[in-house]
C-alpha positions as CSV (number, residue, x, y, z in Angstrom):
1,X,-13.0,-18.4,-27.0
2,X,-16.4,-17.1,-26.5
3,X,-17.4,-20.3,-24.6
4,X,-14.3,-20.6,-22.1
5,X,-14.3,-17.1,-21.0
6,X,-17.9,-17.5,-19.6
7,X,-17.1,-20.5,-18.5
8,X,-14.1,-19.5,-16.5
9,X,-15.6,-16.5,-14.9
10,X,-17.8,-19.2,-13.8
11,X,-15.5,-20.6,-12.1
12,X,-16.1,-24.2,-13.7
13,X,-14.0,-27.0,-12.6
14,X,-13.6,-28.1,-15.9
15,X,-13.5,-26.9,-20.0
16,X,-13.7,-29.8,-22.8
17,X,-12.6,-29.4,-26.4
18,X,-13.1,-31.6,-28.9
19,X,-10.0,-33.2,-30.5
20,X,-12.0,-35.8,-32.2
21,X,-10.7,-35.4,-35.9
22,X,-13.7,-36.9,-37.3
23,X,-16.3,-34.7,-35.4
24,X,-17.1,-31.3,-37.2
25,X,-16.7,-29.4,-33.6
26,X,-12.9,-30.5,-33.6
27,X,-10.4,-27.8,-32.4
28,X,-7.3,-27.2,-33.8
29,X,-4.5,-27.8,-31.7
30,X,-3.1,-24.2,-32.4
31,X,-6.3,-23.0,-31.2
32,X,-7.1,-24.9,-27.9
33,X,-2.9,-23.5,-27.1
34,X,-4.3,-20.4,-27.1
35,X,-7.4,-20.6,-25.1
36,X,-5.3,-21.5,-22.5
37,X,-3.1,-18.3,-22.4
38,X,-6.2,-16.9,-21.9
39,X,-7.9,-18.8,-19.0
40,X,-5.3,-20.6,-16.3
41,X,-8.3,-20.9,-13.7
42,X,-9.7,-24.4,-15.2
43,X,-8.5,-27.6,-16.4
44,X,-8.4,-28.3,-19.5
45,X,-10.7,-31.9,-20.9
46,X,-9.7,-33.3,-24.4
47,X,-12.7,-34.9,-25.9
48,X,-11.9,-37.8,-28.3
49,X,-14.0,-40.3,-30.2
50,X,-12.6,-43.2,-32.3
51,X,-8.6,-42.0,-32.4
52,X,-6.2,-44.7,-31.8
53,X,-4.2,-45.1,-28.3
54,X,-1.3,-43.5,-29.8
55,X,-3.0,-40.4,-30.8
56,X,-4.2,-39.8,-27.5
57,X,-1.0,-40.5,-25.6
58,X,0.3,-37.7,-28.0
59,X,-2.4,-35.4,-28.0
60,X,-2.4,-35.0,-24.5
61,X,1.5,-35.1,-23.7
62,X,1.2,-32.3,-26.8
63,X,-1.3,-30.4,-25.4
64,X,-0.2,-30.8,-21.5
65,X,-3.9,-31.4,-21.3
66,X,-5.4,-31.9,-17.7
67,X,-8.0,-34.8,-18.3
68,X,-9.2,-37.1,-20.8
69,X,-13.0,-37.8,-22.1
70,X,-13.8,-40.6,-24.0
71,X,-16.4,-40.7,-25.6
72,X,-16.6,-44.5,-26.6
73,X,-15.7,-47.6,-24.8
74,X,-12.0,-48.2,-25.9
75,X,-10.5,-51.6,-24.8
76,X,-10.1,-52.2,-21.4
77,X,-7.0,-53.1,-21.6
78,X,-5.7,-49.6,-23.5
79,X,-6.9,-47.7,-20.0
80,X,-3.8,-48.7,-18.3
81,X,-1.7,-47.4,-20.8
82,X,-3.3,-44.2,-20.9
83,X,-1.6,-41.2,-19.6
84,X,-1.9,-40.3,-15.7
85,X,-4.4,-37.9,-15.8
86,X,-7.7,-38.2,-14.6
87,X,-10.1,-40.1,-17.1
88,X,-13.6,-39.6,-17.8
89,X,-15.8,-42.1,-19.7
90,X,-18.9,-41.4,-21.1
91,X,-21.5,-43.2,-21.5
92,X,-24.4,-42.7,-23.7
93,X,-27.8,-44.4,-22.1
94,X,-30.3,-45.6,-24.8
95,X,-34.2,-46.0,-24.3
96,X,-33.6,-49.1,-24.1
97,X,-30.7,-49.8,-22.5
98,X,-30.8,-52.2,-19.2
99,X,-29.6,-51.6,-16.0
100,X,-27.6,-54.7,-16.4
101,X,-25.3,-53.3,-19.5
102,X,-24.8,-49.9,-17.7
103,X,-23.5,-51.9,-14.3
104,X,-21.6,-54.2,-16.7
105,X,-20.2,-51.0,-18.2
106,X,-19.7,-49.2,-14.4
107,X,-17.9,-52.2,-13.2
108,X,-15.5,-52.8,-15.9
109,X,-14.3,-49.2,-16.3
110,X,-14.6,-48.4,-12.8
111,X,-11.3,-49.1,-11.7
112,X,-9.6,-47.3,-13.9
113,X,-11.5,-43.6,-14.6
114,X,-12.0,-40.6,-12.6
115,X,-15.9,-40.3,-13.6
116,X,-18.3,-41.5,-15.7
117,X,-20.3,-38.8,-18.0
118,X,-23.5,-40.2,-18.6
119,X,-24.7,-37.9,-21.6
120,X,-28.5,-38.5,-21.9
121,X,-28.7,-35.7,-24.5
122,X,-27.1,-37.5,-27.0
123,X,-30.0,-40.4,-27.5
124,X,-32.5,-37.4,-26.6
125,X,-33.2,-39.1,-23.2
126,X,-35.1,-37.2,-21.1
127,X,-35.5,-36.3,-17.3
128,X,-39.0,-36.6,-18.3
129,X,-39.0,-40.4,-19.6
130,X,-36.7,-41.6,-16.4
131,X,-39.0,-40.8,-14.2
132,X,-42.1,-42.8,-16.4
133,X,-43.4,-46.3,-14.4
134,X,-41.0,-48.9,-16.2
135,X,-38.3,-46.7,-17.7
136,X,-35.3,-48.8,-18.3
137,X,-33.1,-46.5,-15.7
138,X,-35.7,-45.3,-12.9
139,X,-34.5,-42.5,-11.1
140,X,-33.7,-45.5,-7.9
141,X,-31.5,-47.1,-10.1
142,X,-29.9,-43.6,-11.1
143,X,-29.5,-42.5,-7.2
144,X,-27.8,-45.8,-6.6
145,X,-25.1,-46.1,-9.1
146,X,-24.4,-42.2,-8.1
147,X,-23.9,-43.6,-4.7
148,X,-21.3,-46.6,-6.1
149,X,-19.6,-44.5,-8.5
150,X,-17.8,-40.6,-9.2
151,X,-21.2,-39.8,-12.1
152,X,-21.3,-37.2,-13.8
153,X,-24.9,-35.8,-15.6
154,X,-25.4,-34.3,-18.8
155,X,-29.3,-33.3,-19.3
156,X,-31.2,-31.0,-21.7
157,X,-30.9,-28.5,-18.6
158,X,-33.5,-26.4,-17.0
159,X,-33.6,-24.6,-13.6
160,X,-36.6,-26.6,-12.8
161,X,-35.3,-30.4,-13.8
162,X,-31.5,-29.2,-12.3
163,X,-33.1,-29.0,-9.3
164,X,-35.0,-32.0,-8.7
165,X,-32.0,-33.9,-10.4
166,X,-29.5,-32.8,-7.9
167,X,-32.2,-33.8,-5.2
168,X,-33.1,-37.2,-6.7
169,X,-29.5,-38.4,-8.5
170,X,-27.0,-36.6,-6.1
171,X,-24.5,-36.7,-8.9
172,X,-20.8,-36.0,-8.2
173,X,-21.2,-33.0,-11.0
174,X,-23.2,-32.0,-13.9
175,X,-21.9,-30.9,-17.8
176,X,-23.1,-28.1,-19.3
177,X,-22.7,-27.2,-23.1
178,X,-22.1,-23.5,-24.6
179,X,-24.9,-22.2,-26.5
180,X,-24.6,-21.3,-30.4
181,X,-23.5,-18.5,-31.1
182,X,-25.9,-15.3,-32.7
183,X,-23.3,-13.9,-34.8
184,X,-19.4,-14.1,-34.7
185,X,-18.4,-14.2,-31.2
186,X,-21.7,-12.8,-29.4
187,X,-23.7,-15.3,-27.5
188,X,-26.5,-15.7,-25.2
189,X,-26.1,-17.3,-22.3
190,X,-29.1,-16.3,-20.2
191,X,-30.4,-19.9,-19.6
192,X,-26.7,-21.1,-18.5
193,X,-26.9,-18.2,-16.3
194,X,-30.0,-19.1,-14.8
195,X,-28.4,-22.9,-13.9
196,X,-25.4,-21.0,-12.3
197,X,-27.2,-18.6,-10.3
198,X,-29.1,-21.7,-9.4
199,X,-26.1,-23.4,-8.5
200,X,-24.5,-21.2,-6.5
201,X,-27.4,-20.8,-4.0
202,X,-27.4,-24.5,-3.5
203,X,-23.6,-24.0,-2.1
């Protein structure tokens, strides 16, 4: 609750829970119901992993959930079949993945999500490593799939690396993750605030 209060004052386009049952950050339905009494400003992301086709189809009709995140490549040929609300697939880069896999992967799911997350967190990829002589996904390569297709960018943020991201990458958007919290619902959020304050200057 914490997390989409401060988000929504933010004005963010865009809050994702997890409804991945096998992921320890999962949501209860019950819960996620509620947050949304409490902020009607944002749309509402449902974040699954493994689940079945069926269980997202229900989930979302169940939840009246605004967009879909999947976080793994389900068949191609479920994505049809998937309910019509925007879809965004994420995509975990490697250290060594090639430029040819991630087109492979842009092209096949292309015509049939929203955006693409491209979550370098999750592999600890850094800004730092992209922008090395050689790295598998130069920052060129970056710039030019942003061009081709709707990216978003999920970095281990800082006001510095935000900014020379948006200048290099020209991504359609950026993810941002809530902080842990000190105790029972008290949080800081002075970095996140810095990236906002950030943000809204570049408007």
């Amino acid at each position: 609750m914490t997390d989409a209060r401060y988000f929504a004052a933010w004005e963010a386009k865009w809050l994702g829970f997890c409804l991945d049952t096998d992921s320890p950050d999962f949501i209860p339905f019950a819960q996620l119901q509620a947050i949304r009494e409490w902020v009607d400003s944002v749309e509402l992301v449902g974040e699954f992993g493994g689940q079945d086709l069926p269980y997202i189809i229900q989930t979302t009709e169940e939840l009246k959930l605004d967009a879909i995140q999947l976080s793994r490549n389900i068949p191609v040929e479920w994505l049809p079949d998937l309910p019509k609300v925007p879809i965004i697939q994420e995509i975990s880069p490697s250290h060594d993945i090639s430029s040819d896999e991630l087109s492979a992967q842009l092209m096949a799911y292309g015509p049939y999500v929203s955006y693409f997350l491209l979550d370098f967190t999750r592999n600890r990829l850094t800004w730092e490593e992209i922008q090395e002589e050689g790295a598998a996904l130069p920052v060129g390569l970056l710039r030019s799939f942003s061009n081709e297709f709707p990216i978003l960018l999920s970095f281990d943020w800082t006001p510095e690396n935000l900014e020379e991201i948006l200048y290099h990458v020209a991504p359609s958007g950026i993810s941002l993750r809530g902080g842990q919290e000190e105790k029972v619902g008290v949080k800081s959020f002075d970095e996140i605030d810095r990236l906002f304050e950030f943000l809204q200057v570049e408007e």
